[in-house]
Backbone of each chain as nested JSON, in Angstrom:
{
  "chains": [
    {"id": "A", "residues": [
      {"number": 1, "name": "UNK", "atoms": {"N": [12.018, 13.63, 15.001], "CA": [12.205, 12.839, 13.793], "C": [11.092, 13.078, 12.775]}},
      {"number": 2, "name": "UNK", "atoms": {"N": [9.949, 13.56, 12.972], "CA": [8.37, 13.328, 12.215], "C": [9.402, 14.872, 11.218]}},
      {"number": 3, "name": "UNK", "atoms": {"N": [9.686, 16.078, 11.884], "CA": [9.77, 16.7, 11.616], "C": [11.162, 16.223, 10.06]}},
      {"number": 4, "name": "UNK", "atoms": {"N": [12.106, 15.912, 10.483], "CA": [12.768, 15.186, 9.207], "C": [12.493, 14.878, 8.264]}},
      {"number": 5, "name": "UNK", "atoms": {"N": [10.645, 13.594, 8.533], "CA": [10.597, 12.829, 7.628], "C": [10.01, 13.773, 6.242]}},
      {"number": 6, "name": "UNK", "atoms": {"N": [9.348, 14.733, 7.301], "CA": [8.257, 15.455, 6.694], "C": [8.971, 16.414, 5.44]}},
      {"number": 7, "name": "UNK", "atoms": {"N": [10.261, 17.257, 5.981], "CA": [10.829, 17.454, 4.989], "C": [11.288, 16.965, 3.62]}},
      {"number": 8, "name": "UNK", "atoms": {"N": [11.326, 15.464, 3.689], "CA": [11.659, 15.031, 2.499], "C": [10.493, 14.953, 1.213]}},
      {"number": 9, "name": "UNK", "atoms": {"N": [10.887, 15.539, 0.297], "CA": [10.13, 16.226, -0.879], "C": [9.575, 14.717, -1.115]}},
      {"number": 10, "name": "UNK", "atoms": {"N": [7.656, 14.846, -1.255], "CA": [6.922, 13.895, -1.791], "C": [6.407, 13.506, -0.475]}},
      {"number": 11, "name": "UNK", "atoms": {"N": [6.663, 13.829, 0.862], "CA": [5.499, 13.241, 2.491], "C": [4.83, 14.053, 1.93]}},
      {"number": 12, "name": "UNK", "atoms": {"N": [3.815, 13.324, 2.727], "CA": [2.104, 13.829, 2.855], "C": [2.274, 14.062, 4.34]}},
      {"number": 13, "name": "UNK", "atoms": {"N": [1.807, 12.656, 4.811], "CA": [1.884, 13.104, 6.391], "C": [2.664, 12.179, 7.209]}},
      {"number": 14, "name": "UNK", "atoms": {"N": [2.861, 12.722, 8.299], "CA": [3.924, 11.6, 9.045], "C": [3.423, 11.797, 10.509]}},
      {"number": 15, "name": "UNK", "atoms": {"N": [3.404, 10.265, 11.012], "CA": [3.018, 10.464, 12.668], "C": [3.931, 9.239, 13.05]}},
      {"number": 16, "name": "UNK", "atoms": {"N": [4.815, 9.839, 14.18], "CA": [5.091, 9.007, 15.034], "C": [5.289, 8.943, 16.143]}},
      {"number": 17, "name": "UNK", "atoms": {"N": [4.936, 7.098, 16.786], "CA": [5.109, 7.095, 18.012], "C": [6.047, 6.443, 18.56]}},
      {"number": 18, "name": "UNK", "atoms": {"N": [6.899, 7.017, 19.686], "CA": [8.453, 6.182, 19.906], "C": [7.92, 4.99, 21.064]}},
      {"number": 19, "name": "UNK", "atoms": {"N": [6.531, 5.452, 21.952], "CA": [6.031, 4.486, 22.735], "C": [5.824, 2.841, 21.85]}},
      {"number": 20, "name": "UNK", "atoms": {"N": [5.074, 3.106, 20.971], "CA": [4.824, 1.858, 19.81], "C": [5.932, 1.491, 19.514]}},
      {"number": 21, "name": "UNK", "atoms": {"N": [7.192, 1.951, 18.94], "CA": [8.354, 1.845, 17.512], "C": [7.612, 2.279, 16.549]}},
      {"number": 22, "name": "UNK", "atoms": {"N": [6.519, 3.12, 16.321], "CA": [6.422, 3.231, 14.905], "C": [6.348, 4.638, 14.399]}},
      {"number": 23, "name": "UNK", "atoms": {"N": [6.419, 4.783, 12.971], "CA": [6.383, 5.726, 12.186], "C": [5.655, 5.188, 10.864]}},
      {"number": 24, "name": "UNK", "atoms": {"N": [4.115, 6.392, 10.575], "CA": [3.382, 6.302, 9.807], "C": [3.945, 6.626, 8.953]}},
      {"number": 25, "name": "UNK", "atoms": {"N": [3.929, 6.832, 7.457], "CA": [4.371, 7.863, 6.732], "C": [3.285, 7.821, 4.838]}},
      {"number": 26, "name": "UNK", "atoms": {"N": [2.7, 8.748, 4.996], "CA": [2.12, 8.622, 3.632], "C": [3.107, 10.103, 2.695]}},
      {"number": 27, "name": "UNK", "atoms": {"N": [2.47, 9.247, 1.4], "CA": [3.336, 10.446, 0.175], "C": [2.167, 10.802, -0.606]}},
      {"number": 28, "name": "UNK", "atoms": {"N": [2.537, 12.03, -1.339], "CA": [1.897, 12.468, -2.043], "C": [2.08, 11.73, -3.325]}},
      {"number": 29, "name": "UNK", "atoms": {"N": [0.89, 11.991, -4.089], "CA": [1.287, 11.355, -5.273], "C": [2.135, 11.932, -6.413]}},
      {"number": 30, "name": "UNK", "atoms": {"N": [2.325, 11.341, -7.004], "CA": [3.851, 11.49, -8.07], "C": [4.944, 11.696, -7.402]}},
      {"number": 31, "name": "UNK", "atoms": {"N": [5.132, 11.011, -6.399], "CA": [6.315, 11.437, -5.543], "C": [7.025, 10.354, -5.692]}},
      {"number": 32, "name": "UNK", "atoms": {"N": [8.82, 10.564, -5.346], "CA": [10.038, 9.739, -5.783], "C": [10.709, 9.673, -5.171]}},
      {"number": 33, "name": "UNK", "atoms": {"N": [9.906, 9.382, -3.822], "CA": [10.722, 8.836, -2.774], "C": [10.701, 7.123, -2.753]}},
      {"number": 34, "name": "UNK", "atoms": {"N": [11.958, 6.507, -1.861], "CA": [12.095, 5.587, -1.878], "C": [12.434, 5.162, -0.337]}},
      {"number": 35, "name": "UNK", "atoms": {"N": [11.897, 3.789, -0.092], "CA": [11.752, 3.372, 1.438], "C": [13.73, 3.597, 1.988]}},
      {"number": 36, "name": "UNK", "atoms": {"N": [14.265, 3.461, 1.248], "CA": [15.908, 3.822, 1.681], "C": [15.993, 4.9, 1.996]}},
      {"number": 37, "name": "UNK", "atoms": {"N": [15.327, 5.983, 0.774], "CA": [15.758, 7.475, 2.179], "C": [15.057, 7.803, 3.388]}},
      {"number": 38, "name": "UNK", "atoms": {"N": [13.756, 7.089, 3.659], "CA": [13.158, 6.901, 4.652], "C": [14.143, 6.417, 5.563]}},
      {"number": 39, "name": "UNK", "atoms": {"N": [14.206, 5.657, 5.557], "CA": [15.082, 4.116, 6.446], "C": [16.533, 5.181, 6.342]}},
      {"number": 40, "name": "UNK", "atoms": {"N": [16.976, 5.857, 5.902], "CA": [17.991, 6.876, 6.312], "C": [18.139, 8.257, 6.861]}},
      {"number": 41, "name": "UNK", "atoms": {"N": [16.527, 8.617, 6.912], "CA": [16.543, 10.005, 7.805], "C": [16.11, 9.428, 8.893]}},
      {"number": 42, "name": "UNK", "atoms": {"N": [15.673, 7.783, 9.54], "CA": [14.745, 7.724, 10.655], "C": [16.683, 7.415, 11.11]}},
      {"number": 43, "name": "UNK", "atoms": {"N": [17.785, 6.893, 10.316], "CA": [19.123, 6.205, 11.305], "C": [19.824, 7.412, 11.634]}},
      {"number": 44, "name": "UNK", "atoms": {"N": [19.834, 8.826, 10.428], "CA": [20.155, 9.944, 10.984], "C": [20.093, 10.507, 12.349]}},
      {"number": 45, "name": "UNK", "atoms": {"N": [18.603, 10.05, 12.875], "CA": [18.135, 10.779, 13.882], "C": [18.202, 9.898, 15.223]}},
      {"number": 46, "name": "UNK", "atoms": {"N": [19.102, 8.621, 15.214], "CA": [19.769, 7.842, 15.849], "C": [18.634, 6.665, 15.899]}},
      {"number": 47, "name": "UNK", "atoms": {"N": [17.931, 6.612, 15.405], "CA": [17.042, 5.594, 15.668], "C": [17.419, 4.474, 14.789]}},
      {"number": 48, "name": "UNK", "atoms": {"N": [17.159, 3.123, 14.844], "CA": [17.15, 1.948, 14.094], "C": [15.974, 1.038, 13.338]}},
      {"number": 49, "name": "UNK", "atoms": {"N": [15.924, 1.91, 12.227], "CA": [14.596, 1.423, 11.834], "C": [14.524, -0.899, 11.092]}},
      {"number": 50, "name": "UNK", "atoms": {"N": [13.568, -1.39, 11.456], "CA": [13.563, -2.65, 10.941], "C": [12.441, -2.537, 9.754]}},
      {"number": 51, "name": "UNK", "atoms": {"N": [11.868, -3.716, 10.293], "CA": [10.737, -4.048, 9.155], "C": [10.163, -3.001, 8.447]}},
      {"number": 52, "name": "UNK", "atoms": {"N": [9.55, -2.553, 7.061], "CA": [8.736, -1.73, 6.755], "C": [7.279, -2.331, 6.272]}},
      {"number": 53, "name": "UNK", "atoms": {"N": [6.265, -2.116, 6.509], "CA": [4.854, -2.676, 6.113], "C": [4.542, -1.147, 5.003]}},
      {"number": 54, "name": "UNK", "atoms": {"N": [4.615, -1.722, 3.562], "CA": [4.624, -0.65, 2.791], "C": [3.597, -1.099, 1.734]}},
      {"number": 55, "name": "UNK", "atoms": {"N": [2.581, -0.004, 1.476], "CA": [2.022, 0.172, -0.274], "C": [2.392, 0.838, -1.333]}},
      {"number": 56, "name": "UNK", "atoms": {"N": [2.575, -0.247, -2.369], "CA": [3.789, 0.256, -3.034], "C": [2.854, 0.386, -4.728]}},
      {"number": 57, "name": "UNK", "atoms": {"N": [2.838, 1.281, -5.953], "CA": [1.999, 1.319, -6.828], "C": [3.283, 0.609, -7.514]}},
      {"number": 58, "name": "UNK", "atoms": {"N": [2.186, -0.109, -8.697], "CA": [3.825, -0.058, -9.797], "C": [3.205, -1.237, -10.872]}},
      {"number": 59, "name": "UNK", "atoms": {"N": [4.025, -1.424, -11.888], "CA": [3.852, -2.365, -12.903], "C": [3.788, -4.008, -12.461]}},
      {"number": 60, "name": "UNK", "atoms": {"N": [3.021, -5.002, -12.592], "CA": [3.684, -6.736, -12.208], "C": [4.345, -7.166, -13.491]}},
      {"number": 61, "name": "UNK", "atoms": {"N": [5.196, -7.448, -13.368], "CA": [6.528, -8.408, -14.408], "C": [6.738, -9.513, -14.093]}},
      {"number": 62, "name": "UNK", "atoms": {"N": [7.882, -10.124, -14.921], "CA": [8.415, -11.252, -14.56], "C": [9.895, -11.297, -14.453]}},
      {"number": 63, "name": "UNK", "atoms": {"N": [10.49, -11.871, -13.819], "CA": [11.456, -11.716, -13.136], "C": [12.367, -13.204, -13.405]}},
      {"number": 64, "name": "UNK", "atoms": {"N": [12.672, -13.745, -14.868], "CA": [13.251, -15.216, -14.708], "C": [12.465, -16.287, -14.279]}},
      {"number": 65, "name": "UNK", "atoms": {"N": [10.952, -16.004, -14.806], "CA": [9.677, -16.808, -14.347], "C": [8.998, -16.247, -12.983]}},
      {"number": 66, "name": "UNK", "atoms": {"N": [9.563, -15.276, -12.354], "CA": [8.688, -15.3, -10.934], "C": [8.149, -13.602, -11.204]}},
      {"number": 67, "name": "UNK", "atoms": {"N": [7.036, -13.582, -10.563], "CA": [6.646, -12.145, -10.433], "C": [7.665, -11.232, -9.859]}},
      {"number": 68, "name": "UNK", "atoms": {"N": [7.082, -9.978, -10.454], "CA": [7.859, -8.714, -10.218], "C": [7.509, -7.491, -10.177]}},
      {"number": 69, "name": "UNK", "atoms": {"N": [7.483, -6.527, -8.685], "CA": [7.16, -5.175, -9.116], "C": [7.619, -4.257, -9.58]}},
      {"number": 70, "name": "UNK", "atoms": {"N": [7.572, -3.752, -10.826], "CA": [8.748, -2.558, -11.443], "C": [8.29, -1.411, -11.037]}},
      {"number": 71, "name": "UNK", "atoms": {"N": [8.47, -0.544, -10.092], "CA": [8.322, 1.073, -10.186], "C": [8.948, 1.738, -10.973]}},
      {"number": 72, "name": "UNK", "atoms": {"N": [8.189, 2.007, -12.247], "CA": [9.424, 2.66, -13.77], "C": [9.669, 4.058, -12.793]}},
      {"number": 73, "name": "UNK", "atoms": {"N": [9.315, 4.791, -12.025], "CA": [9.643, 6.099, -12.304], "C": [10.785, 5.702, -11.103]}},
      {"number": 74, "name": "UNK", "atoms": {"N": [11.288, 5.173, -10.429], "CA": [12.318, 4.638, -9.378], "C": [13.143, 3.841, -9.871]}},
      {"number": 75, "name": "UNK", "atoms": {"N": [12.86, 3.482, -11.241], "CA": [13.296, 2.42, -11.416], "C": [14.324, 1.047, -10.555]}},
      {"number": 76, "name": "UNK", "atoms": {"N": [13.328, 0.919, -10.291], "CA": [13.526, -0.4, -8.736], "C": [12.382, -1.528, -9.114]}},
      {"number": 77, "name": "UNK", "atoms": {"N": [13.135, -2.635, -9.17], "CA": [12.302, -4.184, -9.021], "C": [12.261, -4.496, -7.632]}},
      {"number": 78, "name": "UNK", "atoms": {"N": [10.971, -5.32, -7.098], "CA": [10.914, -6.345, -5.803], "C": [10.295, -7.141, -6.574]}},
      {"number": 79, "name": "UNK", "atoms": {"N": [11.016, -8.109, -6.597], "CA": [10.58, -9.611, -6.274], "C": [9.78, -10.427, -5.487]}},
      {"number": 80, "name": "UNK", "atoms": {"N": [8.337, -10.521, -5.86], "CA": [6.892, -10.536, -5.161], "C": [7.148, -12.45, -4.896]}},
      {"number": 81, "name": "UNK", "atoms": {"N": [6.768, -11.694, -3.405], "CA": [7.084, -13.398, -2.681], "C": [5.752, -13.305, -1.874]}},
      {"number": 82, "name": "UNK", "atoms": {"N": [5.588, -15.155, -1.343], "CA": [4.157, -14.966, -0.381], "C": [4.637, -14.479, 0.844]}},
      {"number": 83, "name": "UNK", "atoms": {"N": [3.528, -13.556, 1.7], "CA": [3.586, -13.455, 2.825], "C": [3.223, -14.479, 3.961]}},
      {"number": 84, "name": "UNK", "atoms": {"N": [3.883, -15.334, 4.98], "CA": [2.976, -16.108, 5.62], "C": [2.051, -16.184, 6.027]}},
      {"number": 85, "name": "UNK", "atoms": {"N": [1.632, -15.209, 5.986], "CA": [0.051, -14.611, 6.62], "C": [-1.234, -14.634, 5.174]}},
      {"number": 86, "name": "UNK", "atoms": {"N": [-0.282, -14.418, 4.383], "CA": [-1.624, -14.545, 2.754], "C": [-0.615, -15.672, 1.947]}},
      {"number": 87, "name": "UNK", "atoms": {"N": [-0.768, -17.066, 2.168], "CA": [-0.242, -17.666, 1.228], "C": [-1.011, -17.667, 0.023]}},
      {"number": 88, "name": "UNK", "atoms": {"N": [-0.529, -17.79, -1.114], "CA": [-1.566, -17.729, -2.637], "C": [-1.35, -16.878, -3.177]}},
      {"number": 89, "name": "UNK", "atoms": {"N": [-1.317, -15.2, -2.481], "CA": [-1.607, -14.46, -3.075], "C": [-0.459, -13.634, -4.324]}},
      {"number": 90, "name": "UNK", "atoms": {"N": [0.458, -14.618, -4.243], "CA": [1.465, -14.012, -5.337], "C": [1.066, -14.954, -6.374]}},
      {"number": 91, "name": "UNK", "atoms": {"N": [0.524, -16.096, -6.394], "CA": [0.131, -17.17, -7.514], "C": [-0.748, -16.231, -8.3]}},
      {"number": 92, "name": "UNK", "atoms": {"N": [-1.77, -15.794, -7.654], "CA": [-2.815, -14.922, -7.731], "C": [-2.449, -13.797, -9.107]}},
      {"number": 93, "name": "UNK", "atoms": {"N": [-1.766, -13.634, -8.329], "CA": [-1.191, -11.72, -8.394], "C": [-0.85, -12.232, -9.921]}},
      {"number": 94, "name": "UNK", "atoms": {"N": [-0.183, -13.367, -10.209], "CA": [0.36, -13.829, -11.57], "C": [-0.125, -14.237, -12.42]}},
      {"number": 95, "name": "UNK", "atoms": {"N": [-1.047, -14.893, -11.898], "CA": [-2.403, -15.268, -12.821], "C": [-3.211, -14.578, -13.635]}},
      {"number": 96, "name": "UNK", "atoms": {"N": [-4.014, -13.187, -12.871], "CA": [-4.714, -12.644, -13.504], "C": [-3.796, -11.001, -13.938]}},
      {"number": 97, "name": "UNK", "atoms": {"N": [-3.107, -10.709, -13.288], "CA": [-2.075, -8.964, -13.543], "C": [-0.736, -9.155, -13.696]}},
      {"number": 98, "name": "UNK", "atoms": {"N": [-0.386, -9.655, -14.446], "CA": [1.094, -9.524, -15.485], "C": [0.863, -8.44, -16.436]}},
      {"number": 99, "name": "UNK", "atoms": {"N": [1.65, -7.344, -16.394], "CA": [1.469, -6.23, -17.106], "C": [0.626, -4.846, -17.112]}},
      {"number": 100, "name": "UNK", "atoms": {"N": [-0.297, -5.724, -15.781], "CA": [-0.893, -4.819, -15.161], "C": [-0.068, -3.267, -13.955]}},
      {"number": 101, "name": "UNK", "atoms": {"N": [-0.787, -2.453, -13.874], "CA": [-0.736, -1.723, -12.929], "C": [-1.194, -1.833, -11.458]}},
      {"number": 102, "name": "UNK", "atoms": {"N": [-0.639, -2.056, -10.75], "CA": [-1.158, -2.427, -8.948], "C": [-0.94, -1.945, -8.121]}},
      {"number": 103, "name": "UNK", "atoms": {"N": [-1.308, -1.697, -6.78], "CA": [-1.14, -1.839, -5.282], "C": [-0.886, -2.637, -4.656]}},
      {"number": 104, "name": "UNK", "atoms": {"N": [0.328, -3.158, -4.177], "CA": [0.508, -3.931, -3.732], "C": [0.996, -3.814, -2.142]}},
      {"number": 105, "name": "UNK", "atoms": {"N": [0.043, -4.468, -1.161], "CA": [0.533, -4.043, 0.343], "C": [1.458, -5.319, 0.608]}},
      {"number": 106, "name": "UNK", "atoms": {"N": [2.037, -4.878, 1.824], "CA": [3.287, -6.032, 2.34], "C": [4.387, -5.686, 2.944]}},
      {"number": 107, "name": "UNK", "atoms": {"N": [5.128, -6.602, 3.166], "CA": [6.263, -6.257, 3.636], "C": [7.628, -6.451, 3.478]}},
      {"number": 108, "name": "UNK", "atoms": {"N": [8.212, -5.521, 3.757], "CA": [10.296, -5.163, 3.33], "C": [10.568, -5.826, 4.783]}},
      {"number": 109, "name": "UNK", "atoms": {"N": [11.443, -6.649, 4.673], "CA": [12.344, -7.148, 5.712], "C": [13.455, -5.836, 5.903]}},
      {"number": 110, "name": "UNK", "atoms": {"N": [14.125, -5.989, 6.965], "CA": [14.902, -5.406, 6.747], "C": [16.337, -5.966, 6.222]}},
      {"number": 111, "name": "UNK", "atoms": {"N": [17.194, -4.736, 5.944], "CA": [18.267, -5.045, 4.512], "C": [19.208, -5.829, 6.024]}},
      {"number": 112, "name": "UNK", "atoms": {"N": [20.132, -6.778, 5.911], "CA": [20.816, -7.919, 6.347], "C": [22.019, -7.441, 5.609]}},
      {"number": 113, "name": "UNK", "atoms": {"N": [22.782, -8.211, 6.331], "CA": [24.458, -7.876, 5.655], "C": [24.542, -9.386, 4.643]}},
      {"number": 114, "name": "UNK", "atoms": {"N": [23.559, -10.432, 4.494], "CA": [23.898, -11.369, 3.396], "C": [23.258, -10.896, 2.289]}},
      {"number": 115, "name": "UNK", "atoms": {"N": [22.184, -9.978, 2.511], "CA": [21.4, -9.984, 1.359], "C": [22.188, -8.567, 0.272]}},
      {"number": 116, "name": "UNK", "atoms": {"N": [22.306, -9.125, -0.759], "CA": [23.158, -8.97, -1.948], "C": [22.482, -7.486, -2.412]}},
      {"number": 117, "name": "UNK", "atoms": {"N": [23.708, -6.492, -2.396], "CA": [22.73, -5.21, -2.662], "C": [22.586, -5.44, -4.396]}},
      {"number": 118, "name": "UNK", "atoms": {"N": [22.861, -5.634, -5.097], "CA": [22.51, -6.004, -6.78], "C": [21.372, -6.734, -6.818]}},
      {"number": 119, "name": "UNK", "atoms": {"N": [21.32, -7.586, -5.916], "CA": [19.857, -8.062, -5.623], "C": [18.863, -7.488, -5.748]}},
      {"number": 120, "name": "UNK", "atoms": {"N": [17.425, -7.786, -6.128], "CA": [16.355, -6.924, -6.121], "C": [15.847, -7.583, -5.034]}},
      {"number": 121, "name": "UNK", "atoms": {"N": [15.211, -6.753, -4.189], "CA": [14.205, -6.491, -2.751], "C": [13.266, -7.509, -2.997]}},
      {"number": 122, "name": "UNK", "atoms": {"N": [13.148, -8.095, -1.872], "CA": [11.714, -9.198, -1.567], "C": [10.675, -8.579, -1.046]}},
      {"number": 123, "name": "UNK", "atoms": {"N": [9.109, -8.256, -1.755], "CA": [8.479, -8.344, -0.952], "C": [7.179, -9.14, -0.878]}},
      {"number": 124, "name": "UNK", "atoms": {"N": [7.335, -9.334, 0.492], "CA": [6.419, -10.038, 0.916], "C": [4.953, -9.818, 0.868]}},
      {"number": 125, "name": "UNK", "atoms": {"N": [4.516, -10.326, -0.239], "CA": [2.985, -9.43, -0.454], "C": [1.569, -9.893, 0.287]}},
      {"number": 126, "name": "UNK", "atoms": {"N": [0.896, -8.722, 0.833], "CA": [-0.379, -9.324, 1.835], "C": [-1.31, -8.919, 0.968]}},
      {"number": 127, "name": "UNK", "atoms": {"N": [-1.844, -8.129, 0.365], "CA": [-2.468, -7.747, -1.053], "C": [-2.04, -6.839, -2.051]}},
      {"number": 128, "name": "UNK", "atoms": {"N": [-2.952, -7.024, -2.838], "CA": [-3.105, -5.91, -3.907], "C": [-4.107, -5.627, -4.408]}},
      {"number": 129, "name": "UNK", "atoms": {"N": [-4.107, -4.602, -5.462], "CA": [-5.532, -4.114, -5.981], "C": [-5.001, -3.825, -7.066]}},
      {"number": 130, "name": "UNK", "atoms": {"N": [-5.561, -3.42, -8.554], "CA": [-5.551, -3.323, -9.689], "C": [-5.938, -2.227, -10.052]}},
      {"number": 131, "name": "UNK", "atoms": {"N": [-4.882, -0.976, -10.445], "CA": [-5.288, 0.247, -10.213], "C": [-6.308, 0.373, -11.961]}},
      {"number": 132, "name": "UNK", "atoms": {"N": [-7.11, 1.622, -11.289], "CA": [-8.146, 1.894, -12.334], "C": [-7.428, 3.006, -12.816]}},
      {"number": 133, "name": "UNK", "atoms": {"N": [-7.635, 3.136, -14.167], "CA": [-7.179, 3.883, -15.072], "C": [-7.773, 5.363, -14.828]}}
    ]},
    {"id": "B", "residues": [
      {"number": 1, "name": "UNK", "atoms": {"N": [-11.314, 18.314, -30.02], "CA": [-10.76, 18.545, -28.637], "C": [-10.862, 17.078, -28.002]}},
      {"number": 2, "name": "UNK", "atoms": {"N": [-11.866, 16.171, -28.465], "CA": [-11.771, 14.575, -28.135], "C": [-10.853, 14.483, -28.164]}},
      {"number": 3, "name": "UNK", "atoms": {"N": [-10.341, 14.51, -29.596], "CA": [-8.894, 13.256, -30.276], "C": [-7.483, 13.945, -29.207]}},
      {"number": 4, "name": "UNK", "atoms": {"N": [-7.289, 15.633, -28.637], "CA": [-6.164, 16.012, -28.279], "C": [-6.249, 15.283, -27.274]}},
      {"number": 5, "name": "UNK", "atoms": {"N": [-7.247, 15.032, -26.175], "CA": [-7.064, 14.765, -25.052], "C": [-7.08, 12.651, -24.94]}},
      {"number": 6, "name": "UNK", "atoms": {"N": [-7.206, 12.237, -26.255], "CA": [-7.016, 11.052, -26.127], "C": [-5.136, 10.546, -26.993]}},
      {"number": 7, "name": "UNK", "atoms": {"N": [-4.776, 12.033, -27.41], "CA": [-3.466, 11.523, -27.136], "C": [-2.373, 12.217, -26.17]}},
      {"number": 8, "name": "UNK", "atoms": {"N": [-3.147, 13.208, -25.794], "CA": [-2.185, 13.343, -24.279], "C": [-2.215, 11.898, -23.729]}},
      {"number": 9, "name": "UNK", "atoms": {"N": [-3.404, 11.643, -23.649], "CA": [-3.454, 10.65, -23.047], "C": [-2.771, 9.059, -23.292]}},
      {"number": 10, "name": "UNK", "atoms": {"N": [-2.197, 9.268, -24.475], "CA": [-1.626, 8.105, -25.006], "C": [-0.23, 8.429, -24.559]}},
      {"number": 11, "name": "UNK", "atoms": {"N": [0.515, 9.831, -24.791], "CA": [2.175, 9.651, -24.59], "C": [1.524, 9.79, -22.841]}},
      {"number": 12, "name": "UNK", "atoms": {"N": [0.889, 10.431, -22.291], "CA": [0.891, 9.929, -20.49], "C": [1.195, 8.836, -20.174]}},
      {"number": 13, "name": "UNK", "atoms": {"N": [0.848, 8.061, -20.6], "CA": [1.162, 6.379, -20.636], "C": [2.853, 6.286, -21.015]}},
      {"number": 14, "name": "UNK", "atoms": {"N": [2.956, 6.922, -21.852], "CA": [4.744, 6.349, -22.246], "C": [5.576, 7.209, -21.357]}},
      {"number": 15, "name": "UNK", "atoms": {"N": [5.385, 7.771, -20.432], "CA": [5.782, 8.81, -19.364], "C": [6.103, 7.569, -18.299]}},
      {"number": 16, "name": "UNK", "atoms": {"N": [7.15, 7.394, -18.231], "CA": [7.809, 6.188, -16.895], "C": [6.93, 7.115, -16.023]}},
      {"number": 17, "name": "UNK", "atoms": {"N": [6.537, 6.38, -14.979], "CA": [6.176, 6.949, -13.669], "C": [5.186, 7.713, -13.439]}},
      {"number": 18, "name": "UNK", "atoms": {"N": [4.212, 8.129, -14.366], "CA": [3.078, 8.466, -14.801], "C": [1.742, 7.991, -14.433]}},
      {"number": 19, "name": "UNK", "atoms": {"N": [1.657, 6.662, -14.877], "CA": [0.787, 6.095, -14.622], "C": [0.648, 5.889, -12.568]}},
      {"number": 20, "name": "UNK", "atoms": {"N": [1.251, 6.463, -12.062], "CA": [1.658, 6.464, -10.381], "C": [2.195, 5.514, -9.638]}},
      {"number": 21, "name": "UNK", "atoms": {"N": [3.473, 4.782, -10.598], "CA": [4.326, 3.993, -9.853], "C": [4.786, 4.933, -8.993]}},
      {"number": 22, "name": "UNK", "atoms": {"N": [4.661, 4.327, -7.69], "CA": [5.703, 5.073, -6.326], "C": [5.14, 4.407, -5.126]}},
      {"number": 23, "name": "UNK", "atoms": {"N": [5.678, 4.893, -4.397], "CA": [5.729, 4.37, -3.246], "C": [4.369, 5.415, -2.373]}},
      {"number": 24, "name": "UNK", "atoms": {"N": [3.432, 4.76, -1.805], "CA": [2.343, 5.24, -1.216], "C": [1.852, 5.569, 0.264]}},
      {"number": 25, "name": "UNK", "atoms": {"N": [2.72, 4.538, 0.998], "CA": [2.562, 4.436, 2.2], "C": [3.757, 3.419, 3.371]}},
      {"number": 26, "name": "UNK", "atoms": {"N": [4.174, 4.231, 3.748], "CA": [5.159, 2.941, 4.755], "C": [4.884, 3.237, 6.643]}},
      {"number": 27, "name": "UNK", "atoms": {"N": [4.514, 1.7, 6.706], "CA": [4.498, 1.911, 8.486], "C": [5.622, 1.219, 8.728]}},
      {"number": 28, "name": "UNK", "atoms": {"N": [6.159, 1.869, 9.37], "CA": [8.004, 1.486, 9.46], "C": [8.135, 1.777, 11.2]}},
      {"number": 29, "name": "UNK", "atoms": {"N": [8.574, -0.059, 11.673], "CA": [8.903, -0.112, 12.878], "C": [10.245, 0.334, 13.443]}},
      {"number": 30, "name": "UNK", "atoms": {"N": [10.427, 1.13, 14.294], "CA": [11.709, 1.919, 14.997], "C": [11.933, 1.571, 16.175]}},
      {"number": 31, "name": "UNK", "atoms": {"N": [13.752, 1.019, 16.453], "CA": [13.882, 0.691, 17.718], "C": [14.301, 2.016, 18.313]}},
      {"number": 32, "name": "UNK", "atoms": {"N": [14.445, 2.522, 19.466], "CA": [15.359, 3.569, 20.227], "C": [16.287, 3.965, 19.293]}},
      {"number": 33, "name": "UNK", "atoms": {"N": [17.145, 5.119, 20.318], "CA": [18.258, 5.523, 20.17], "C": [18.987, 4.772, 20.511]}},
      {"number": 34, "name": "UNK", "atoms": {"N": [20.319, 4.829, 19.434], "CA": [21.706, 3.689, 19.108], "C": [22.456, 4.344, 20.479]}}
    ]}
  ]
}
């Protein structure tokens, strides 16, 4: 499977272990990949991928009053929610970087058959950082 | 040669995806084979 992931234009590096369930995966930068074709070369290869713990760069917005990450070049919104583990930190995130550029770490649930594909993605944010120009 | 490289540097900015929106890193948990 590493060998799959690796093919897809924009990995850096990929390690995985089937003992754990996991699969590392970093990208190069300017790359336009998206956690779905991930999450579709790991089901290709018969495996069932869940949760993703992802760092994601991108614009903070607003979203109908609530924060929002826009990746313009994907053009894809998530909808920045607290993680239980860092409560605050989306209050945070809103307070001082609206319009800002960020890093934001956290986590993708996985996609559910209620959750509405027109929907924009929740994620669950454990930090961020404020990228330097 | 200042001023060229401070407006590359201005349409870089109006370049969607430029500034390095993307995706950076995913640790993504996997069950077995289906």
């Amino acid at each position: 499977m590493s060998v799959a992931i690796q093919k897809v234009d924009g990995v850096d590096s990929v390690k995985v272990s089937l003992n754990q369930g996991r699969a590392d995966v970093r990208f190069k930068p300017g790359n336009r990949v998206t956690v779905e074709r991930i999450l579709e070369v790991i089901r290709d290869n018969g495996f069932t991928p869940r949760g993703s713990e992802v760092r994601i760069a991108g614009k903070v917005i607003e979203r109908g009053g609530r924060p929002a990450l826009s990746v313009t070049c994907l053009d894809l919104v998530y909808l920045l929610v607290d993680h239980p583990d860092a409560r605050g930190k989306v209050g945070e995130l809103q307070k001082v970087v609206v319009g800002k550029q960020v890093t934001v770490s956290g986590y993708l649930s996985e996609v559910t058959k209620d959750v509405k594909p027109e929907e924009p993605r929740r994620l669950e944010v454990r930090d961020f950082a404020v990228e330097s120009k | 040669m200042r001023r060229i490289a401070s407006l590359v540097g201005w349409f870089a900015l109006l370049i969607p995806g430029f500034a390095g929106a993307e995706l950076r890193e995913i640790r993504q948990t996997i069950f077995g084979m289906d």
